[in-house]
C-alpha positions in Angstrom: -164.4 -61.2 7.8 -162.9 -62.7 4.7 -162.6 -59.8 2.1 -161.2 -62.4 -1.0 -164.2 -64.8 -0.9 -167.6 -64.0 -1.9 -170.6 -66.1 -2.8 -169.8 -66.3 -6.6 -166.1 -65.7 -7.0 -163.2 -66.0 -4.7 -159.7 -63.8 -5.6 -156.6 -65.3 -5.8 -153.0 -64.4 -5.9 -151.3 -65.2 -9.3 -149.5 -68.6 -10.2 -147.1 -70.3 -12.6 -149.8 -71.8 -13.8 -151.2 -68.8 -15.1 -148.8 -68.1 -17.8 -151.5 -69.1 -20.6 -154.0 -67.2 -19.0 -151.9 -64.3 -19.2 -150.6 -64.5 -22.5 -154.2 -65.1 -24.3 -155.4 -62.0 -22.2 -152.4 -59.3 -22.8 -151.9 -60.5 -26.6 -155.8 -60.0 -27.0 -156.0 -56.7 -29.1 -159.7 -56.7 -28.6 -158.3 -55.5 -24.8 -155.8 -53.2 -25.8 -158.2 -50.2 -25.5 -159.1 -50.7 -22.0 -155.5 -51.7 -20.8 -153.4 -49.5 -22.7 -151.5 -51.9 -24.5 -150.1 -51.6 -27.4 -147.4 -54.4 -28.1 -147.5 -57.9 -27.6 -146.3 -59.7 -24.7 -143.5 -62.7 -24.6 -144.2 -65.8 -23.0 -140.9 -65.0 -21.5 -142.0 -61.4 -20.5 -145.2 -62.7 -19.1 -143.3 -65.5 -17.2 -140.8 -63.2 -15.7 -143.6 -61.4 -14.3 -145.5 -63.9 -12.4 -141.9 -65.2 -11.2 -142.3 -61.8 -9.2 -146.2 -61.4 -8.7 -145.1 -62.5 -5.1 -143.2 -58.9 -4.5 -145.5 -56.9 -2.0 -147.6 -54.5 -3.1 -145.7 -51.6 -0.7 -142.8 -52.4 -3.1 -144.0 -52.3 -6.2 -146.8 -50.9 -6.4 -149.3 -53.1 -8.0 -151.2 -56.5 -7.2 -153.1 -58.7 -9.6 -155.6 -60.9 -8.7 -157.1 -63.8 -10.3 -161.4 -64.1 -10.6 -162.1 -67.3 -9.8 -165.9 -68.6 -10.1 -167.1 -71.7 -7.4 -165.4 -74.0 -9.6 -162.3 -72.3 -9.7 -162.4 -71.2 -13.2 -160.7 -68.4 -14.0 -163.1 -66.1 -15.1 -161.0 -63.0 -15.2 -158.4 -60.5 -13.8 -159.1 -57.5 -11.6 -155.9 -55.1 -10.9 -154.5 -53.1 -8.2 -151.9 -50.1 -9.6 -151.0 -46.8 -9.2 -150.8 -47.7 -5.5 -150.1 -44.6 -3.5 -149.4 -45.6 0.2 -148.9 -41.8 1.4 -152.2 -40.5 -0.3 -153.9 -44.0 0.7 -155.4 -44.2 -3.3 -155.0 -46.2 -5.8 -156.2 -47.3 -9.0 -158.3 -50.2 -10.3 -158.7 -52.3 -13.3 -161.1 -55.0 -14.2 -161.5 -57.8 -17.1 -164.3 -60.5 -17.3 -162.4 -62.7 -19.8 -165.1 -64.5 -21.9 -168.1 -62.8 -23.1 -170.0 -66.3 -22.0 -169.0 -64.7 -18.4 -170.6 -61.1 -18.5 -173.2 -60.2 -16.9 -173.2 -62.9 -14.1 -172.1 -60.5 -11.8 -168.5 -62.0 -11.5 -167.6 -58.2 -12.4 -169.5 -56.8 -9.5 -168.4 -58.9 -6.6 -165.2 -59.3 -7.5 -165.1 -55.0 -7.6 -167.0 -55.4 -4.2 -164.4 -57.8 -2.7 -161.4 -55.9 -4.4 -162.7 -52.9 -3.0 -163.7 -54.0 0.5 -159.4 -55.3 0.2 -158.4 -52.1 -0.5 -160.1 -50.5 2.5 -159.7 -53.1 5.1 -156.5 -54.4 4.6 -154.8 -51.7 2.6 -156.7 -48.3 5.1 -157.2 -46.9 1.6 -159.1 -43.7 1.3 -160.6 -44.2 -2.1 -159.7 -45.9 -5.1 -160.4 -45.1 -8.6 -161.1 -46.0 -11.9 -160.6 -44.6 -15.3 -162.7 -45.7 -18.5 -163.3 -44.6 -22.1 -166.5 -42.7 -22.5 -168.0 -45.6 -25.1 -167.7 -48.3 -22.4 -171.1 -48.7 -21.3 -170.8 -51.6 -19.5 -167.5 -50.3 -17.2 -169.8 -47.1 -16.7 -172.8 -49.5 -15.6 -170.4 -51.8 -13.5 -168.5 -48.9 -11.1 -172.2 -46.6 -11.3 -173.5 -49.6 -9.6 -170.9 -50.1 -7.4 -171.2 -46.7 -5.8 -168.5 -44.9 -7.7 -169.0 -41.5 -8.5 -168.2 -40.0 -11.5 -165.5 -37.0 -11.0 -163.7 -36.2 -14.0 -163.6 -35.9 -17.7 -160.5 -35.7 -20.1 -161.1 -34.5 -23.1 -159.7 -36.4 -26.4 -157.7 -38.2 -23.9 -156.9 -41.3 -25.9 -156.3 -42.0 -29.4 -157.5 -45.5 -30.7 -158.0 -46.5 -33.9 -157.0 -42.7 -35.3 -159.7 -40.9 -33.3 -159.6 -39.3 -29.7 -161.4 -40.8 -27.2 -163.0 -38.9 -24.2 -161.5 -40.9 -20.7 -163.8 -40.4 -17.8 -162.8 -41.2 -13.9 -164.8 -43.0 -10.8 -164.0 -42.7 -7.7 -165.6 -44.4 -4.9 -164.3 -42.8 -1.3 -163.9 -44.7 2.3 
């Protein structure tokens, strides 16, 4: 059973290559909200990182993955992080690049493949998700990918001078 190939994307492993990627994406302030960012990145930074986006996951506790369409376009990025080996949990993060690209459902089977990683390859229990009450389409995307809806922090995050409600997913093994 391949778990990194599906009929419309295929995930990939980060590569040198991908240092423009990178950079347009994490110096994108339209992102910052859903990432948690609030600095810019260095090429240098970014090119240090993918120099060690080969360390396992055990060790450091995150993987990124590329979201590659048929052509092998990168279409976006979809994270692993917060991984918690003892609890068998961890978090997930997902970004469909280029508007152009939304709601193809390169979103949804990538979550699907990313997912069906975690659990076969990883023996997670669950992973989870956190969003930002206003993001519709997130809400839309992990409702319809089975994840229930489990939590709700209050004034959680503060963008743009207002506090922002977070809500969590989480879709259990």
């Amino acid at each position: 059973m391949l778990t990194l190939q599906g009929e419309q994307v295929f995930l990939r492993a980060l590569e040198p290559e991908d240092l423009d990627l990178l950079f347009e994406v994490e110096n994108n302030e339209e992102f910052w909200e859903v990432s948690a960012t609030s600095v810019p990145f260095s090429r240098y930074v970014l090119k240090q990182y993918l120099e060690n986006s080969h360390r396992d996951i055990y060790d450091v506790k995150q993987l990124r993955l590329v979201i590659c369409d048929n052509t092998s376009e990168a279409v976006g990025l979809i994270d692993i992080f917060d991984f918690d080996p003892r609890n068998r949990r961890a978090a997930l993060g997902i970004l469909i690049i280029n508007r152009k690209n939304r709601k193809k459902g390169y979103g949804t089977q990538a979550l699907e493949l990313v997912c069906k990683y975690c659990f076969t390859h990883l023996g997670l229990h669950q992973v989870y998700v956190n969003v930002g009450c206003d993001n519709t389409s997130s809400r839309l995307l992990f409702e319809k990918a089975g994840f229930l809806l489990t939590a709700r922090k209050k004034d959680w995050n503060l963008v743009e001078g207002e506090y922002k409600d977070e809500i969590t997913y989480q879709l259990i093994n």
